[in-house]
C-alpha positions as CSV (number, residue, x, y, z in Angstrom):
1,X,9.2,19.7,0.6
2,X,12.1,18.7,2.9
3,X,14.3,16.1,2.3
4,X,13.3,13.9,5.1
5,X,9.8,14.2,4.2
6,X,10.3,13.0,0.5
7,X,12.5,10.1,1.8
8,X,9.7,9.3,4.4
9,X,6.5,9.1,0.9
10,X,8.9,7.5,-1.1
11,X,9.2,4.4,1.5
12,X,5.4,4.9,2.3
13,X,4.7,4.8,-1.0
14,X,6.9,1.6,-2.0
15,X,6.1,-0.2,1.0
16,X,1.9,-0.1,0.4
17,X,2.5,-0.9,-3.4
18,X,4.2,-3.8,-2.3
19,X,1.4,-4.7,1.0
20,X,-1.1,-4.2,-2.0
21,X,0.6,-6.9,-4.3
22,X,0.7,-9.4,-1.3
23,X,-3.1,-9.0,-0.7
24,X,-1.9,-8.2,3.0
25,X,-0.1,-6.8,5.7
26,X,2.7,-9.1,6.8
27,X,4.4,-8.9,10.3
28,X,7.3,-6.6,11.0
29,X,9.2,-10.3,11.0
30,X,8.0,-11.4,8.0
31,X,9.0,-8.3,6.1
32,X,12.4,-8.5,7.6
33,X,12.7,-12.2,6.1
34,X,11.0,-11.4,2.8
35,X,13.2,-11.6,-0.5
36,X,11.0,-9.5,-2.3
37,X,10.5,-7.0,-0.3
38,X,11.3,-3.3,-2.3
39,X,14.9,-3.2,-2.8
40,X,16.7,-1.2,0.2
41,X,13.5,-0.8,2.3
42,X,14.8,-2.4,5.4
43,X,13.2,-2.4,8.8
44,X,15.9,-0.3,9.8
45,X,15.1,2.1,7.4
46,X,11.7,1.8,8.1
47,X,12.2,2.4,11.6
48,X,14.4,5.9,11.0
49,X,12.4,7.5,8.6
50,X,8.4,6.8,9.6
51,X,9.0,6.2,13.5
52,X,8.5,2.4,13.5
53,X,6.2,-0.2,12.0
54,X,3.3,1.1,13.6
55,X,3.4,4.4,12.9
56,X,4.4,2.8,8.8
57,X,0.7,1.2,9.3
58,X,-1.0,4.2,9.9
59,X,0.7,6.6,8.0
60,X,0.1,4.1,4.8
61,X,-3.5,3.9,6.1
62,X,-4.2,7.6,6.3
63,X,-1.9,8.7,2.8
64,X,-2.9,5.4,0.5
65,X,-6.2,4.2,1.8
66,X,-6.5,2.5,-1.9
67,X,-3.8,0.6,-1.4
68,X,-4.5,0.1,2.1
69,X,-7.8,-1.5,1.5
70,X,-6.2,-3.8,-1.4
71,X,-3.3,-5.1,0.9
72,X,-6.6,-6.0,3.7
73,X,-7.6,-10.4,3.2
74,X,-11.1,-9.7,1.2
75,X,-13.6,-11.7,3.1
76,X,-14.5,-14.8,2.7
77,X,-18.8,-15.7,1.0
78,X,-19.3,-18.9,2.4
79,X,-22.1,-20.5,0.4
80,X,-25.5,-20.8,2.3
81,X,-26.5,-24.1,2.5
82,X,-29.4,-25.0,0.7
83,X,-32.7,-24.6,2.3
84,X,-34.6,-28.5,4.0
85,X,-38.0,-28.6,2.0
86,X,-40.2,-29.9,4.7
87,X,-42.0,-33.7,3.4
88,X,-45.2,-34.0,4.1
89,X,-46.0,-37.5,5.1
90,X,-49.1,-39.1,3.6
91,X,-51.2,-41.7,5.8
């Protein structure tokens, strides 16, 4: 394996460990402003070694789909409301 590919799983890899602990996939802002985001993972770094944000999405999306499908917001069961029993009127 080349260097550049190692360096390019090994920020793949940090980055969806750290989508799955959020629950979710921030913005490419939100990232950049994030204080615990993995340590030395800039966007900058992001951007060099997997080709941009985007690109970061799908390749975490095709290599850790585990992780992938943690760091997606599970949806939400919204309770069914109970059922109207019908009165029946007496004359």
């Amino acid at each position: 394996m080349s260097r550049a590919l190692g360096k390019r799983n090994y920020i793949v890899q940090k980055v969806a460990t750290y989508f799955a602990q959020l629950g979710f996939v921030p913005t490419e802002q939100t990232y950049a402003k994030a204080a615990d985001r993995p340590f030395g993972i800039k966007i900058k770094e992001i951007n060099k070694w997997a080709g941009g944000w985007n690109n970061l999405l799908s390749l975490i999306e095709k290599d850790y789909p585990d992780l992938w499908k943690q760091a997606q917001p599970q949806p939400q069961i919204k309770a069914k409301p109970a059922a109207k029993v019908a009165s029946k009127k007496e004359k």
